[in-house]
Every structure is written in structure tokens, then in C-alpha cells.
C-alpha positions as CSV (number, residue, x, y, z in Angstrom):
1,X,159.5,178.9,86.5
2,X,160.0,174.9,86.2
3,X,163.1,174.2,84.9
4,X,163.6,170.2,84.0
5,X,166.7,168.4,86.0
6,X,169.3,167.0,83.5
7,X,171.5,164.8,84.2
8,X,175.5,165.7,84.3
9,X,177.7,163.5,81.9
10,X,181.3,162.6,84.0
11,X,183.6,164.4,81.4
12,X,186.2,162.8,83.3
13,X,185.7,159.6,82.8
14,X,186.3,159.9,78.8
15,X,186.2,156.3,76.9
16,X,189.9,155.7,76.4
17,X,191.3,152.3,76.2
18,X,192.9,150.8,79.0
19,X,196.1,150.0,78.7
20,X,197.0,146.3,78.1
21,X,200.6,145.1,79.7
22,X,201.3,141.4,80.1
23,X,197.5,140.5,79.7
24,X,196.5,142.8,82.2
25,X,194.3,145.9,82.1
26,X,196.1,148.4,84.0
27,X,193.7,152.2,84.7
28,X,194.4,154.7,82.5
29,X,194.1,157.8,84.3
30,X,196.7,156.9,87.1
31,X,200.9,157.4,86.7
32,X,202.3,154.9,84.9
33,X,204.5,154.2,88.4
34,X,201.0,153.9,90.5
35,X,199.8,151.7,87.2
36,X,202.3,149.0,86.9
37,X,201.6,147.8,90.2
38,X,198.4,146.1,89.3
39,X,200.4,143.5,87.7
40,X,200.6,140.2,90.1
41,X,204.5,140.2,90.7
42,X,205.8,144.0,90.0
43,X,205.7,146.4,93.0
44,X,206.5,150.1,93.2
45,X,210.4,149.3,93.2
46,X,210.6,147.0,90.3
47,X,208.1,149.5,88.7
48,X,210.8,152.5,89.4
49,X,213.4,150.5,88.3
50,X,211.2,149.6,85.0
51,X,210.5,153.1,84.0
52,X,214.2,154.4,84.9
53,X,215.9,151.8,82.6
54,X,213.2,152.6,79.7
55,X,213.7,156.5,80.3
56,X,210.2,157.2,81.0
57,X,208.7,159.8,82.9
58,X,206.9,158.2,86.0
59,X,204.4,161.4,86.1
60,X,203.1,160.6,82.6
61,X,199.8,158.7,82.7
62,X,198.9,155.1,81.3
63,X,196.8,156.8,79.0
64,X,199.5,158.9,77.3
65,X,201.8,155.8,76.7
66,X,203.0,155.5,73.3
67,X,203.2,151.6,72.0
68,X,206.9,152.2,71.5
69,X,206.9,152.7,75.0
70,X,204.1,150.2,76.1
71,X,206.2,147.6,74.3
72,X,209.8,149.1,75.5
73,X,208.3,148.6,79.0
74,X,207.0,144.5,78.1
75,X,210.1,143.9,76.7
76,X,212.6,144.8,79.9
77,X,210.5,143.2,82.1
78,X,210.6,139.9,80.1
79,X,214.5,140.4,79.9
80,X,215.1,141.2,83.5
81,X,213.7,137.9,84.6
82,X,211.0,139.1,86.5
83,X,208.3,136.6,87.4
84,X,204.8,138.3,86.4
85,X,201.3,136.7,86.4
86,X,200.8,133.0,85.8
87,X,204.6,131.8,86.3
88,X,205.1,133.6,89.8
89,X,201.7,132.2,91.7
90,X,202.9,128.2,89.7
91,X,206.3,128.7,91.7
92,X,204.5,129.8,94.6
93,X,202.5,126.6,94.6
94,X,204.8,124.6,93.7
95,X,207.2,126.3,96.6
96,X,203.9,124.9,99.6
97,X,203.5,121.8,97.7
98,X,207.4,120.8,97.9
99,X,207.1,121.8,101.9
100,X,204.2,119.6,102.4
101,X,205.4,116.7,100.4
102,X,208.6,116.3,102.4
103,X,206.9,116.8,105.5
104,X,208.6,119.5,106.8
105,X,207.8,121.7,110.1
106,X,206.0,124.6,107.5
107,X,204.8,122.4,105.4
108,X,202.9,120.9,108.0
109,X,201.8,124.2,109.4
110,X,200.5,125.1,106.0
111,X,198.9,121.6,105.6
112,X,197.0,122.6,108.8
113,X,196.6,126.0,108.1
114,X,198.1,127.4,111.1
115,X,200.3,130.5,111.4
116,X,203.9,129.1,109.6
117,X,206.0,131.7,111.3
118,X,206.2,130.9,115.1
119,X,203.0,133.1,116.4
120,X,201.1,132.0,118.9
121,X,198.1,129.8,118.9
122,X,196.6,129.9,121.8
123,X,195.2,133.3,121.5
124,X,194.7,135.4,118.6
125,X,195.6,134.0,114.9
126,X,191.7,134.2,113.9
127,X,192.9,135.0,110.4
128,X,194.5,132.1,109.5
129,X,192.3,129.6,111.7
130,X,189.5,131.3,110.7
131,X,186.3,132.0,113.3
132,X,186.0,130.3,116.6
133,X,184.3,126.6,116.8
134,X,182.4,126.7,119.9
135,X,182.4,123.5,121.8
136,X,179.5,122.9,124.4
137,X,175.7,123.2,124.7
138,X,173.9,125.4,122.4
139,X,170.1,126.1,122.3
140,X,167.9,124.5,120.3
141,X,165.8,127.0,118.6
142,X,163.4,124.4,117.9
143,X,162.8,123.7,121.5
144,X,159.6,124.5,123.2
145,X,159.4,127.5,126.0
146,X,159.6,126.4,129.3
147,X,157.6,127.9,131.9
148,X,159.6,130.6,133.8
């Protein structure tokens, strides 16, 4: 008998709206406390503390969230003075550029992007001096084959 292949729909991946916190898109399907994370500025412990203080259930998923509580949850975070988003990386920034300008020992470190905190340089710190420059004779691959 020929039977014809069709293809399987995800049932689980039903179109629901994601979310919207702070202008950010947080998932749907995850906890609220694994959700509020993706915000630039809010870890897991501010998120606990969040959630505690609005009285809701860290189990329950993003999806589920009324707007009461969507907008119970904006409005502590604004009044807790936490940093979110756009305002936290502008103080970062501003944070290296006040180092640099007064020419301090990290803000020259930054400057030259080498490790700030003491490490050493003469081996390792690849990530933040990025691949080796190699100094010396290279081949030419545009040079003709010698007879060997």
C-alpha cells in the first residue's frame, strides 16, 4: 500500500504573543523567573525579588501573565530604581569614558584594550587582545617553486 508522508504541525509552538516588558520581547513558554532575565540589567535575583514583591508565582509562564500583572511587574521595577535597557549600557559608557578621559591606570588599559584587572600579558589574555600578530617571515604564496 503507498501511503503519502505528511508533514507534522509543532502543536507546541502555538502562535501566542510574546510578552512585551520594558520594550523587550521576553519567550512565552518559559517561567516568568527564567523570562525576566532577558531584559539587559535584571538577573535571576532582582527577578526573584520582582516577582516576590508583586506576589506572583515564579512557576507561572510569561504566557499566562495577566496585564494587571505585566504592568504590576513594569511598574516596581521603574520604582525600585533599577537600571534596565538603554539607561544602564549609557552609564556604563559613560563609567570607560570618565576613566579614559582622566587618564587613569584602567582607563588606559581599556584605551588599549588590555586585560583592566591585573592578569597577565605575557601569556594568555587572547580574548581581550584578540589573535596572535605574527612577526617574521611569511611565505609568499605568489612565489615561484624552487627546485628541491
Amino acid at each position: 500500500m503507498w501511503f503519502a508522508k505528511t508533514r507534522a504541525t509543532n502543536k507546541d509552538k502555538d502562535n501566542t504573543l510574546m510578552p512585551r516588558l520594558l520594550g523587550v520581547e521576553i519567550p512565552p513558554n518559559k517561567r516568568i523567573e527564567a523570562s525576566l532575565p532577558y531584559i539587559y540589567g535584571i538577573g535571576p535575583t532582582i527577578a526573584k525579588r520582582v516577582l516576590a514583591e508583586a506576589s506572583i508565582d515564579p512557576n507561572t509562564r510569561a504566557k499566562d501573565l495577566s496585564p494587571e500583572q505585566i504592568s504590576q511587574i513594569v511598574h516596581i521595577i521603574g520604582n525600585n530604581g533599577v537600571l534596565i535597557e538603554g539607561d544602564l549600557r549609557r552609564e556604563l559608557q559613560g563609567n570607560l569614558k570618565r576613566l579614559q578621559a582622566i587618564n587613569c591606570y584602567r582607563g588606559i588599559r581599556h584605551r588599549r584594550g588590555l586585560p583592566v584587572r591585573g592578569q597577565r600579558t605575557s601569556t594568555n589574555a587572547r580574548t581581550r587582545k584578540g589573535p596572535r600578530k605574527t612577526v617574521g617571515v611569511q611565505k609568499n604564496p605568489d612565489a615561484k617553486a624552487g627546485k628541491v
